[in-house]
SEBA-54681 format. One record per residue (C-alpha): residue number from 1; x, y, z; residue in one letter. Coordinates in nm, 4 decimals, m for minus. Each point is the difference from the previous one (the first is absolute). Layout:
BEGIN
<kolmar resi="NUM" x="X" y="Y" z="Z" resn="A"/>
...
END
This chain:
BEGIN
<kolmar resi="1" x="0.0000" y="0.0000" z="0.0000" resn="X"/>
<kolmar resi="2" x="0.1461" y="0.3618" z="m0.0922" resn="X"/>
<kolmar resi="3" x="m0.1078" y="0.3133" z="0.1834" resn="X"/>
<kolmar resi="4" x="0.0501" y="0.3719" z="m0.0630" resn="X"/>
<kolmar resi="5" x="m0.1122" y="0.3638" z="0.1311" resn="X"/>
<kolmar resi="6" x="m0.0939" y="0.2193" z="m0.2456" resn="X"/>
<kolmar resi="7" x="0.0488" y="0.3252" z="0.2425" resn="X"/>
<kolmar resi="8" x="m0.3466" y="0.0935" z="0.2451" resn="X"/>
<kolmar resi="9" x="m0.1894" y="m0.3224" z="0.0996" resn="X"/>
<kolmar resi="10" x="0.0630" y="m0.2270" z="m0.3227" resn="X"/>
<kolmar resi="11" x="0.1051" y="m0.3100" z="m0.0009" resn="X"/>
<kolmar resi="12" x="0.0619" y="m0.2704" z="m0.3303" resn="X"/>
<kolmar resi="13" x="m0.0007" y="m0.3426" z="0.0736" resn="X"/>
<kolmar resi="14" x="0.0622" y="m0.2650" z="m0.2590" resn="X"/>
<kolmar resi="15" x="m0.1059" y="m0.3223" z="0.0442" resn="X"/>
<kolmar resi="16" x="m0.0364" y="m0.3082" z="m0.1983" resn="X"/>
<kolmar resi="17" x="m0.0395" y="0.2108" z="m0.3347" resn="X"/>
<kolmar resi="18" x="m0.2270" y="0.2573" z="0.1700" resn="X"/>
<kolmar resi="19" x="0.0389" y="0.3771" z="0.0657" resn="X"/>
<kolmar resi="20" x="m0.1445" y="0.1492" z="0.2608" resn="X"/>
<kolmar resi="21" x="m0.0075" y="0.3405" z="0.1138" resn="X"/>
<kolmar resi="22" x="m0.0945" y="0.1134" z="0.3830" resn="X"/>
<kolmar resi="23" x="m0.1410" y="0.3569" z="m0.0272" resn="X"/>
<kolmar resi="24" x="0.1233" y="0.1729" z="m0.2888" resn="X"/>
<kolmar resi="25" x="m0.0145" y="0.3908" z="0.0038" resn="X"/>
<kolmar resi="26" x="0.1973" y="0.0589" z="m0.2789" resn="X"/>
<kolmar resi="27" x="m0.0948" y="0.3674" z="m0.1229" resn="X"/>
<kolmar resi="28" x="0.0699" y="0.2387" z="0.2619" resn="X"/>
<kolmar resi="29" x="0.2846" y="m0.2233" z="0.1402" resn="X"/>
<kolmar resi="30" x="0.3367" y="0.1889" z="m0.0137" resn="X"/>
<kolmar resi="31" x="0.1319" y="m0.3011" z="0.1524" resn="X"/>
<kolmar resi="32" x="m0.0837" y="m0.3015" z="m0.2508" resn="X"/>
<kolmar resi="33" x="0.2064" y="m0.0899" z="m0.2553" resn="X"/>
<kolmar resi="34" x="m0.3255" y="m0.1296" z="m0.2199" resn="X"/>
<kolmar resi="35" x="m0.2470" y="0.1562" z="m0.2279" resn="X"/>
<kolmar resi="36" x="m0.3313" y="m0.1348" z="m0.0280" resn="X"/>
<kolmar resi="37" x="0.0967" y="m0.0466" z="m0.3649" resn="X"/>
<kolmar resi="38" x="0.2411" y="m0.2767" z="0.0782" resn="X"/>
<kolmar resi="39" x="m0.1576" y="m0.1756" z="0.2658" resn="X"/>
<kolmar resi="40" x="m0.1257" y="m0.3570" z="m0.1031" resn="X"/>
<kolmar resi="41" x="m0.1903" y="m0.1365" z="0.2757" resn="X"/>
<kolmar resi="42" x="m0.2003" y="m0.3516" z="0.0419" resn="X"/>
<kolmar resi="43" x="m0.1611" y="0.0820" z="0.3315" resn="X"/>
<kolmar resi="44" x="m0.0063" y="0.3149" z="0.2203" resn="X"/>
<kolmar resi="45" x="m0.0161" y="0.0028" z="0.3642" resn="X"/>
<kolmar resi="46" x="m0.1392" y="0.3308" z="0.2099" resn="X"/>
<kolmar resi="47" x="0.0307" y="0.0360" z="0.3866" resn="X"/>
<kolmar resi="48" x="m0.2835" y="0.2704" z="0.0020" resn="X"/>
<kolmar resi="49" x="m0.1181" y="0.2723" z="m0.1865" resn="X"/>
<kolmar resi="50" x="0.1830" y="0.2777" z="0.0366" resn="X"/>
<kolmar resi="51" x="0.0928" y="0.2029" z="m0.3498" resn="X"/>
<kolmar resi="52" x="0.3913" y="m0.0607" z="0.0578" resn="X"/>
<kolmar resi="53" x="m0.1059" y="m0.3546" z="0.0442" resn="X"/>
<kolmar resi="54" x="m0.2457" y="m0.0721" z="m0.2657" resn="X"/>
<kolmar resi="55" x="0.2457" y="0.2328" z="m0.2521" resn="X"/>
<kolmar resi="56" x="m0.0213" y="m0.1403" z="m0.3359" resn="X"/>
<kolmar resi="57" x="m0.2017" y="m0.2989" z="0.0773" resn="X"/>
<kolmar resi="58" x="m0.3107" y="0.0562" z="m0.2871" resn="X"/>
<kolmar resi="59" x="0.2249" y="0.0815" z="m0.2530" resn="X"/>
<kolmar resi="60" x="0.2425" y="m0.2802" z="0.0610" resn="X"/>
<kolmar resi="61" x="m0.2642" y="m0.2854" z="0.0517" resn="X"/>
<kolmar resi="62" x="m0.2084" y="0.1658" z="m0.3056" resn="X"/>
<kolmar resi="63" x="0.3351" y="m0.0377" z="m0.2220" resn="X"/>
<kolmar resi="64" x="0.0657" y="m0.3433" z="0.1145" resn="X"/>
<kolmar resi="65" x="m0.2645" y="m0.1918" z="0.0913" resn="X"/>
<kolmar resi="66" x="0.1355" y="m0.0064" z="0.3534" resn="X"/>
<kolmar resi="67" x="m0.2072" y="m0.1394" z="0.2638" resn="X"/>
<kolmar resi="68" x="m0.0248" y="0.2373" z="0.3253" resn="X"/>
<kolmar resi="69" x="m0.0284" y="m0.1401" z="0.3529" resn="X"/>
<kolmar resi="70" x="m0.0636" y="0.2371" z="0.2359" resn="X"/>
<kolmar resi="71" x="m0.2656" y="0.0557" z="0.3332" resn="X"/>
<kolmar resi="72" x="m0.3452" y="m0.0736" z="m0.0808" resn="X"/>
<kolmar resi="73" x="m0.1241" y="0.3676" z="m0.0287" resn="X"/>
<kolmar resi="74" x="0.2964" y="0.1056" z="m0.1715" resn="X"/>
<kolmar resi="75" x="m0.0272" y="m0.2718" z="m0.2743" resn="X"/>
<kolmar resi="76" x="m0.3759" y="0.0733" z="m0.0605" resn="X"/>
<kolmar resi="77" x="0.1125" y="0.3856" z="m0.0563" resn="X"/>
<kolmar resi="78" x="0.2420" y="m0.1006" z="m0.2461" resn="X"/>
<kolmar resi="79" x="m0.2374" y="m0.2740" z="m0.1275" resn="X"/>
<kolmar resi="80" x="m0.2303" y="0.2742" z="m0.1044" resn="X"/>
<kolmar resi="81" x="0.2598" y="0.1879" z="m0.2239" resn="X"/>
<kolmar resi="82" x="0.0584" y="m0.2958" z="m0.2072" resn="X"/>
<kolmar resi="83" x="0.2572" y="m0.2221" z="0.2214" resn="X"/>
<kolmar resi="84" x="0.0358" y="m0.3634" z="0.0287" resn="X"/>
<kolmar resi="85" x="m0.0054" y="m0.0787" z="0.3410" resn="X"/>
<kolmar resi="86" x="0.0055" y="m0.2048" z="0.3079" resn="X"/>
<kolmar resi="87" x="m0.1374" y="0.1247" z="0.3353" resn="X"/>
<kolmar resi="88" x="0.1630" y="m0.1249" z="0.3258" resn="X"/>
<kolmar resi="89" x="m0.0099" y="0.1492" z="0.3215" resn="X"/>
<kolmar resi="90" x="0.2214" y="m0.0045" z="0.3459" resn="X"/>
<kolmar resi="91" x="0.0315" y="m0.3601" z="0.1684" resn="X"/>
<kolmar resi="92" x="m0.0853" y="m0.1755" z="m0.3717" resn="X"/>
<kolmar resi="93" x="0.2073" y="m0.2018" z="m0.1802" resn="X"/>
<kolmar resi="94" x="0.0057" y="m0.0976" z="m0.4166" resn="X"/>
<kolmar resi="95" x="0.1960" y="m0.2691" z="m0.1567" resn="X"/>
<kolmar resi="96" x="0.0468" y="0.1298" z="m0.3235" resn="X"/>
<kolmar resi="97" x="0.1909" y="m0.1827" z="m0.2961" resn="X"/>
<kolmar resi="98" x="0.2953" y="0.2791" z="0.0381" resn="X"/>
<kolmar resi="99" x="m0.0363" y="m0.0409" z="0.3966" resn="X"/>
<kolmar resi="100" x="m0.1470" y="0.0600" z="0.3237" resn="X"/>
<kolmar resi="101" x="m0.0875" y="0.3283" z="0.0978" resn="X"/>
<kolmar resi="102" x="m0.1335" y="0.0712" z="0.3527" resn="X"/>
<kolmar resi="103" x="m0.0884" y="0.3437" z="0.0971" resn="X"/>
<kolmar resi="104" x="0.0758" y="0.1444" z="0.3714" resn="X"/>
<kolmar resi="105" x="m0.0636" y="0.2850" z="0.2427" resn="X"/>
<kolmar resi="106" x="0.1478" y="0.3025" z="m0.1062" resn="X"/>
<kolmar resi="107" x="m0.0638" y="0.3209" z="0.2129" resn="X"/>
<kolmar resi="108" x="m0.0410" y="0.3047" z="m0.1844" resn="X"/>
<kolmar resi="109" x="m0.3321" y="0.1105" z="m0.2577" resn="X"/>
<kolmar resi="110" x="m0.0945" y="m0.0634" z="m0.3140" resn="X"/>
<kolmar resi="111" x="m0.1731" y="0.1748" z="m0.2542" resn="X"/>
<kolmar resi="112" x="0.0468" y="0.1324" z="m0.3859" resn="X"/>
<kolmar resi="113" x="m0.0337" y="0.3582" z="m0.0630" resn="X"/>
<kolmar resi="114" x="m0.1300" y="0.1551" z="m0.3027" resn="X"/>
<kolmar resi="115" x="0.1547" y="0.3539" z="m0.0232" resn="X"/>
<kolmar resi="116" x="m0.1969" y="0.0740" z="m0.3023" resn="X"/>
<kolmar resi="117" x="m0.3397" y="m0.0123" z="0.1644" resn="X"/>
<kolmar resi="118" x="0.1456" y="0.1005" z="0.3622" resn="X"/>
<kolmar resi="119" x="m0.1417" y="m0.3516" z="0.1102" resn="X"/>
<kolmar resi="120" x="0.1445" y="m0.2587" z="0.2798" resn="X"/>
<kolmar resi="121" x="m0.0991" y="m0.3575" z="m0.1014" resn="X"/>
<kolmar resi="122" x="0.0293" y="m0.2635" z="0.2762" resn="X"/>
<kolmar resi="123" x="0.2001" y="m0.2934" z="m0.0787" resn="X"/>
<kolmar resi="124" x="m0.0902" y="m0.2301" z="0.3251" resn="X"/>
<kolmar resi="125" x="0.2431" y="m0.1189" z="0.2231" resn="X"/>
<kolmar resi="126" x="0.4184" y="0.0077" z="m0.0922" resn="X"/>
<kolmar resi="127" x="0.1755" y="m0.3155" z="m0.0054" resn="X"/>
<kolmar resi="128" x="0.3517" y="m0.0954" z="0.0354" resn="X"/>
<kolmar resi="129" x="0.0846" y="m0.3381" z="m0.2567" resn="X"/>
<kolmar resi="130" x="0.1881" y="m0.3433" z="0.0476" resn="X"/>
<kolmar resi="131" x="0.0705" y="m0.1950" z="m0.3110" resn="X"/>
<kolmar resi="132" x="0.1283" y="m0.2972" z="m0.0244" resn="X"/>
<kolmar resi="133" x="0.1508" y="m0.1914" z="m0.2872" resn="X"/>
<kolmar resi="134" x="0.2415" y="m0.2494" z="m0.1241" resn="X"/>
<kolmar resi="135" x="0.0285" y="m0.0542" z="0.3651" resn="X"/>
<kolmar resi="136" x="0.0806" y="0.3545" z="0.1007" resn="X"/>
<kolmar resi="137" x="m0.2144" y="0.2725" z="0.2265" resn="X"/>
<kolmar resi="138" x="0.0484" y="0.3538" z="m0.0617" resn="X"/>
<kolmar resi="139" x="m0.1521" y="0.2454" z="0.2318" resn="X"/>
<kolmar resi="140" x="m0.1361" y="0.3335" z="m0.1310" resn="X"/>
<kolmar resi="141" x="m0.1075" y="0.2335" z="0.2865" resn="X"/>
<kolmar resi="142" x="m0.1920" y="0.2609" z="m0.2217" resn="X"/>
<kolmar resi="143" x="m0.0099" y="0.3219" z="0.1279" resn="X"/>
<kolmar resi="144" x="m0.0568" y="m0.0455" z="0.4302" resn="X"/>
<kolmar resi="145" x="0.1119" y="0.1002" z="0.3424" resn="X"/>
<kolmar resi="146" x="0.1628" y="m0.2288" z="0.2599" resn="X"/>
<kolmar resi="147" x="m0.2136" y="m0.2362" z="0.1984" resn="X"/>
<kolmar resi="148" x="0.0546" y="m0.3021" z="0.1433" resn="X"/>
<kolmar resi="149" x="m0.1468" y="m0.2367" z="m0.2040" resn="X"/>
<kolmar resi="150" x="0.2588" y="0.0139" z="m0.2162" resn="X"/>
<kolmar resi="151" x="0.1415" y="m0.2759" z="0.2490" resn="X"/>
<kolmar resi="152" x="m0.2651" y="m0.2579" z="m0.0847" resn="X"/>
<kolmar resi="153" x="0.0854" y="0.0781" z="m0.3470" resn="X"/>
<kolmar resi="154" x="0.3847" y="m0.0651" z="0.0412" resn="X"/>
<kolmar resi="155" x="m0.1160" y="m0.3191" z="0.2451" resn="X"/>
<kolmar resi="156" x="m0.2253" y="m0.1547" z="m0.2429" resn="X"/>
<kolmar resi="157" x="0.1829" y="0.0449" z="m0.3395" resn="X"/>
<kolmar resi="158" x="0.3450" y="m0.0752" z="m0.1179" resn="X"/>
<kolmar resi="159" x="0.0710" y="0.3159" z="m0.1398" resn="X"/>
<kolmar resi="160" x="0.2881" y="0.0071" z="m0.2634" resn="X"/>
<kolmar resi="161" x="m0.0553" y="0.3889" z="m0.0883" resn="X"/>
<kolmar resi="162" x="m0.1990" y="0.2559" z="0.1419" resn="X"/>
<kolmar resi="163" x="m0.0538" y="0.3412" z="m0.1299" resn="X"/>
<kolmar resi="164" x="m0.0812" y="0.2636" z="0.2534" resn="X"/>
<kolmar resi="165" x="m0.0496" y="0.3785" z="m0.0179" resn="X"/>
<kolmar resi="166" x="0.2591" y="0.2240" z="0.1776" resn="X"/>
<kolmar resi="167" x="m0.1172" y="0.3198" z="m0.1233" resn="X"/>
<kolmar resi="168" x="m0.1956" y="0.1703" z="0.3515" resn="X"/>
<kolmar resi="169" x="m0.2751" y="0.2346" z="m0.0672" resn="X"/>
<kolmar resi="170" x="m0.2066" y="m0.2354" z="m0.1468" resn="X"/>
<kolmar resi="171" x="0.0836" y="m0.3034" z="0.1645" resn="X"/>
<kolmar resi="172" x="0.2333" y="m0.1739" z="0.1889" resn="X"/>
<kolmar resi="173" x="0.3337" y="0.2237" z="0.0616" resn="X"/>
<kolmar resi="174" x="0.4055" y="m0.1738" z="m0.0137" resn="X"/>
<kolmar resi="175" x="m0.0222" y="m0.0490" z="0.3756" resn="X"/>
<kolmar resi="176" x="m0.3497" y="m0.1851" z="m0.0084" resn="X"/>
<kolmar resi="177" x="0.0958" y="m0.2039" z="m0.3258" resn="X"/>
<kolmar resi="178" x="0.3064" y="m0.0923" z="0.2059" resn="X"/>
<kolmar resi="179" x="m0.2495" y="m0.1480" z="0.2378" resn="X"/>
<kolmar resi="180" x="m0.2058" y="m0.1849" z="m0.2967" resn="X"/>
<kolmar resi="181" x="0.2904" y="m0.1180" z="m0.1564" resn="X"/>
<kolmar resi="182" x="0.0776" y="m0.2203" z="0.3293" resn="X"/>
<kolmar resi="183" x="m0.3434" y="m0.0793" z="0.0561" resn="X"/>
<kolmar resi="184" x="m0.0313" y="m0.1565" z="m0.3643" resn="X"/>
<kolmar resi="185" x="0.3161" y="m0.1609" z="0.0296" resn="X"/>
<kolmar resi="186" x="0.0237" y="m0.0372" z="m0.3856" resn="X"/>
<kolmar resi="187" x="0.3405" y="m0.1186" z="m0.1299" resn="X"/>
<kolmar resi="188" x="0.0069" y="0.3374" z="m0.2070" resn="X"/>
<kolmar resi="189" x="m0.1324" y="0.3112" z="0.0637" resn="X"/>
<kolmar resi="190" x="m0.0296" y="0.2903" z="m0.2925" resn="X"/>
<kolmar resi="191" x="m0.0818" y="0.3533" z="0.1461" resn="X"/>
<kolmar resi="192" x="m0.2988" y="0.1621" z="m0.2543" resn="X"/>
<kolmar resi="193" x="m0.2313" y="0.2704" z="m0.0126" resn="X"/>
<kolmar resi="194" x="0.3063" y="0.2902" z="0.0511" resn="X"/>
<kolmar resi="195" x="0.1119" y="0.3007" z="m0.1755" resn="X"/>
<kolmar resi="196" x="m0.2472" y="0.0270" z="m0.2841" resn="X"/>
<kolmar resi="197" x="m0.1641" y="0.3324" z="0.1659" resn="X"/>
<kolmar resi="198" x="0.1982" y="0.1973" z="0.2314" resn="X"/>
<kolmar resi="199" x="m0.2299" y="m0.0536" z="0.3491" resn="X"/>
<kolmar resi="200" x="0.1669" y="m0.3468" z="m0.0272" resn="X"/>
<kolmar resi="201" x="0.3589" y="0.0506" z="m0.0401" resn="X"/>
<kolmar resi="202" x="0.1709" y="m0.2819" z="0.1458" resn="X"/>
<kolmar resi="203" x="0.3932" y="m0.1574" z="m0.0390" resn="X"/>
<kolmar resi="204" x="m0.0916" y="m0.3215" z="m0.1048" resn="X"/>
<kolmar resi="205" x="0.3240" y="m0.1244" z="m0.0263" resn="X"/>
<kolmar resi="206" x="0.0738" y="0.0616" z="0.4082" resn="X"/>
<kolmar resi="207" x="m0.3280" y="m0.1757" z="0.0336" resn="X"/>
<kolmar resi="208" x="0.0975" y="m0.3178" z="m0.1191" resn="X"/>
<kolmar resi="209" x="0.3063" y="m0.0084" z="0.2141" resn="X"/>
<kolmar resi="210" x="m0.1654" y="0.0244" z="0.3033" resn="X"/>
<kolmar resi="211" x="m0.1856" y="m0.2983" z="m0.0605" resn="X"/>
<kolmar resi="212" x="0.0877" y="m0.2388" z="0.1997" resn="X"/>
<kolmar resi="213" x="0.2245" y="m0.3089" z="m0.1389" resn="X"/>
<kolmar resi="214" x="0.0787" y="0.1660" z="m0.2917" resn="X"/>
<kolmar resi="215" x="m0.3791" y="m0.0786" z="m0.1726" resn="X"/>
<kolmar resi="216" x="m0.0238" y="0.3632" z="m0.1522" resn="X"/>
<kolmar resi="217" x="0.0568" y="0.0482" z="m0.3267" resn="X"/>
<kolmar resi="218" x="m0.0486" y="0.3765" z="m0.1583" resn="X"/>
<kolmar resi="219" x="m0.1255" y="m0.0806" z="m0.3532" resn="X"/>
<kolmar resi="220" x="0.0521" y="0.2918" z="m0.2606" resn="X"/>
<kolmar resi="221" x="m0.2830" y="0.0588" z="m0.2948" resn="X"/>
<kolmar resi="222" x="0.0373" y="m0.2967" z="m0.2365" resn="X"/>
<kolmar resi="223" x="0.2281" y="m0.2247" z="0.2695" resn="X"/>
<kolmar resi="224" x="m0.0825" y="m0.4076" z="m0.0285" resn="X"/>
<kolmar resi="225" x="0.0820" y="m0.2150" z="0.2645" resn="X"/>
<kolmar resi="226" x="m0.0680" y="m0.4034" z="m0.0550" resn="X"/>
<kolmar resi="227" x="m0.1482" y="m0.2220" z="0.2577" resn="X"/>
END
């Protein structure tokens, strides 16, 4: 399985001949290395609805015949502008053919704004995401603060990567993802959700070395590790 962070919140994951993107914003991302243009996805994956979540979700699924998995109210949003999707919802797990995806708690809101018509859209509840393939579990948190149910997460999952936010503000803070990260207990840990707006500034890189044991890793936009 191949991972890489695309700058914000996204993550690529190939698998088994499948590529699938966890919450793409694209356009208005000073941080990604992609363009909607060149981004091929099978299957989408969205914590929650927020607009630097959802990002270029229509346009990419539209373009590719992607199917979207995302929480039920979510899904049924996107559903109605055209999108092929899945609904799921926090505790539930889906064995799909490209994998198991199992959404859980996230702490933070959720809903899609549309500027245009000065209009806030709920989006239900946010979700953080385990998936599991080819007999590896990768752990995205979404967007969340620190609680402590991130142990039972970490004690009931063998957790070969997680991705957790570092960014403050908006969720959990380096000192609080420090926390996570031991909680999870993942054999990797990749600091996201930093630096793409200036309210969450963060140093990444000293992140990561404060992990304990040497798990963080500070990917750069376009950076593949293999697990």
């Amino acid at each position: 399985m191949k991972l890489s962070f695309h700058g914000h919140s996204v993550v690529k994951i190939e698998t088994n001949g499948t590529n699938i993107y966890i919450d793409p914003f694209i356009t208005g991302n000073g941080m990604t290395d992609l363009t909607s243009d060149n981004t091929k996805a099978d299957v989408i994956l969205l914590t929650h609805g927020h607009n630097d979540h959802v990002g270029d979700t229509v346009e990419i699924a539209k373009k590719n015949d992607a199917l979207v998995v995302a929480p039920f109210e979510l899904a049924t949003y996107l559903g109605w502008k055209g999108v092929n999707t899945h609904p799921m919802h926090i505790g539930g797990a889906h064995e799909f053919a490209f994998g198991k995806v199992k959404y859980t708690q996230a702490f933070h809101g959720s809903s899609y704004t549309e500027e245009e018509n000065q209009r806030i859209i709920y989006t239900g509840m946010p979700g953080g995401i385990l998936f599991s393939s080819e007999g590896k579990t990768i752990y995205h948190a979404g967007d969340t603060a620190l609680f402590s149910d991130l142990k039972l997460i970490g004690e009931y999952n063998d957790i070969d990567v997680a991705f957790l936010p570092i960014g403050d503000n908006f969720t959990m803070g380096p000192r609080d993802a420090l926390i996570a990260a031991e909680w999870v207990n993942a054999k990797k840990v990749v600091p996201i959700h930093y630096n793409t707006f200036p309210v969450i500034e963060q140093d990444a890189v000293k992140f990561a070395r404060e992990v304990k044991s040497g798990k963080g890793i500070a990917l750069q936009a376009g950076e593949q590790i293999t697990i």
